[in-house]
C-alpha positions in Angstrom: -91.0 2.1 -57.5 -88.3 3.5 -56.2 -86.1 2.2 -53.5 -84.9 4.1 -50.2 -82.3 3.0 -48.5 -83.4 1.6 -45.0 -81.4 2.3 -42.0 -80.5 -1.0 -41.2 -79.3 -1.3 -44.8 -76.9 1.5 -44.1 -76.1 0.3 -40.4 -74.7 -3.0 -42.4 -72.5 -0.9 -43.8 -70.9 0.7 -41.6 -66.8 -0.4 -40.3 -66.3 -2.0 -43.8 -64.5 0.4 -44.9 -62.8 1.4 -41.6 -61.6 -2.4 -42.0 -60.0 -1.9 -45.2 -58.7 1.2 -44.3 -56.5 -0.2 -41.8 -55.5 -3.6 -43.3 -54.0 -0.8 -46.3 -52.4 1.3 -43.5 -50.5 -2.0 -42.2 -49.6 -2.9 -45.3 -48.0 0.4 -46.3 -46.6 0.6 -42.9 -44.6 -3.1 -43.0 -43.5 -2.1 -46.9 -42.3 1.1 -46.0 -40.3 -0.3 -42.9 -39.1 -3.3 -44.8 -37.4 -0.3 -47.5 -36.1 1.4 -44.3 -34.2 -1.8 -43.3 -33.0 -2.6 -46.5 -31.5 1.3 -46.6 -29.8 0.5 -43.5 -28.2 -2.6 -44.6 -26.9 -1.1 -47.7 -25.6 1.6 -45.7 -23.5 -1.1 -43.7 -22.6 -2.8 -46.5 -21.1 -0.1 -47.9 -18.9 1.0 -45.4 -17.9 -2.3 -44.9 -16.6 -2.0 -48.4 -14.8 1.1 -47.6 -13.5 0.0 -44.1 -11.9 -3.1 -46.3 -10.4 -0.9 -49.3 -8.4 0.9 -46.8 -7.3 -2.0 -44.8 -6.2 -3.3 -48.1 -4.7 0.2 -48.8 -2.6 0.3 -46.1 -1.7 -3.3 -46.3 -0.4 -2.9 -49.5 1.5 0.0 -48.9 3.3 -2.0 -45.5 3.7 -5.1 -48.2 5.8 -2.6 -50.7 7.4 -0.6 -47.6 8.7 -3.9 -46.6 9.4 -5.1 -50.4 11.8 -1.6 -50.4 13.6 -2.8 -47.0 14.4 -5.8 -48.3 15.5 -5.0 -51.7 17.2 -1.6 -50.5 18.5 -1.9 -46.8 21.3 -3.8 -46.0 22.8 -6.8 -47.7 20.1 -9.0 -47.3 21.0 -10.4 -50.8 23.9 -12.0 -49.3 23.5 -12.7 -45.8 21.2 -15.3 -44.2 19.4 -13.5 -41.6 19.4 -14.2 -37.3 17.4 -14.3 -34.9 18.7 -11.0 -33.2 18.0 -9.5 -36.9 14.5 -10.7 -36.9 14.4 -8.4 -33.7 16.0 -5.5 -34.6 15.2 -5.0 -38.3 11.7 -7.7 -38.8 13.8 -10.0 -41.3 13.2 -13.2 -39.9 15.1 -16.6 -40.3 12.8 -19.7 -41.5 10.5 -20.8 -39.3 11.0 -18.1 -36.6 8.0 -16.5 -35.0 6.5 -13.4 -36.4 7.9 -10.1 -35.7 5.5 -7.6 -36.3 7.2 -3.9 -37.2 4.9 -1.1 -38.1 5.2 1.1 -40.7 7.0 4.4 -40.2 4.3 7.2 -39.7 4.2 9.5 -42.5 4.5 6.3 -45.1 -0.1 5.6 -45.0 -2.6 7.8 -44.6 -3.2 8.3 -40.9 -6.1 10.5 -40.5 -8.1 7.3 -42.4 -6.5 4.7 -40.4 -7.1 6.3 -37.0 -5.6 3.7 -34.4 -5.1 0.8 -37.3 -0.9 0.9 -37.9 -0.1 -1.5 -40.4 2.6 -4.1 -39.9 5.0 -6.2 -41.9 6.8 -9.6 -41.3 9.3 -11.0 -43.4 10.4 -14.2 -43.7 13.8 -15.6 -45.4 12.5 -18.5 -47.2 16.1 -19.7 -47.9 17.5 -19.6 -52.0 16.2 -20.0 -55.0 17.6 -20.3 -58.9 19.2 -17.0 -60.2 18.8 -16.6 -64.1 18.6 -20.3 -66.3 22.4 -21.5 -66.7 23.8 -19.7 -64.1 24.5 -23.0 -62.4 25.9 -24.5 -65.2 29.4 -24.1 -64.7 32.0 -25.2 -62.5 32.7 -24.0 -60.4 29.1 -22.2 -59.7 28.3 -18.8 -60.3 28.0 -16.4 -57.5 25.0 -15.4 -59.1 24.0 -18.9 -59.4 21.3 -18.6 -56.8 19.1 -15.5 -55.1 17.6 -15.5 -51.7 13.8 -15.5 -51.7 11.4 -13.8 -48.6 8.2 -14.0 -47.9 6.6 -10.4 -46.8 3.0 -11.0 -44.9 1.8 -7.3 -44.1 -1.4 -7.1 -42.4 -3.8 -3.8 -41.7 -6.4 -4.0 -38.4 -8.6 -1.8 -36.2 -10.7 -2.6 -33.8 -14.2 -2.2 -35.4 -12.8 -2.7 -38.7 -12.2 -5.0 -41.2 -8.6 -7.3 -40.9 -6.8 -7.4 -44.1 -3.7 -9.5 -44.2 -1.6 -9.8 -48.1 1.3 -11.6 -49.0 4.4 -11.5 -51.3 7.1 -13.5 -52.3 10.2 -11.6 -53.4 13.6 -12.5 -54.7 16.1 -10.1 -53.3 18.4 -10.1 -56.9 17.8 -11.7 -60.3 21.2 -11.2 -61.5 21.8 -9.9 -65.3 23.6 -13.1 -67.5 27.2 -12.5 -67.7 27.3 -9.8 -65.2 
């Protein structure tokens, strides 16, 4: 006794596997845009990585230009700056408002930073102790105390990531007995 398929047996039959084929197809279609999206955000995560390493970059490199103004220009190590010097040379007197001076061109890497000039601002924070005992006779050493700044250099772009550092410096630790 054998058994022959009837046709309404088959006819049962038929669309089940059309079914399963699709439900598959959908599934491989939402896995394989849920990798494409994931791609894409790495991608953007990336670059905002890189936009941010070369905003810090370049505000480094204004924080260490302005560091070498300080220490090297003038005698900033003796005088207590003005207003009129906070807007001719960006050294500031406590509690002014920010000047913002860009870096000289030439001094960051331009062709990276297309549009985004970093800027400085310092700030004379007033003085602080020289080396220990210099105060300790009398009449005080001229060395006795060194005037301290505060540098805040900042990097922006529009479309890019804001990166603002900040330093403390004081302009002369003297030597002892020098």
């Amino acid at each position: 006794m054998s058994r022959i398929p009837t046709v309404s047996a088959a006819r049962d039959q038929q669309g089940v596997a059309l079914i399963v084929v699709l439900i598959l197809l959908i599934v491989m279609s939402i896995l394989g845009i849920v990798i494409m999206r994931s791609s894409a955000m790495q991608e953007r995560m990336s670059a905002n990585l890189r936009d941010r390493s070369l905003g810090f970059q370049a505000a480094e490199g204004a924080l260490r230009f302005a560091q070498d103004q300080v220490l090297g220009a003038g005698n900033w190590d003796t005088q207590i700056p003005t207003p009129a010097d906070c807007a001719n040379d960006g050294i500031c007197p406590t509690g002014s408002d920010p000047v913002w001076v860009e870096v000289l061109p030439g001094t960051y890497d331009e062709d990276r930073l297309a549009g985004a000039v970093p800027e400085y601002w310092i700030e004379y924070l007033g003085v602080g102790p020289g080396y220990k005992g210099a105060c300790d006779t009398l009449p005080p050493s001229v060395d006795c105390q060194s005037p301290m700044y505060r540098v805040t250099a900042r990097s922006r772009g529009v479309g890019r990531a804001d990166v603002v550092v900040q330093a403390n410096i004081v302009s002369r630790i003297p030597e002892p007995g020098t």
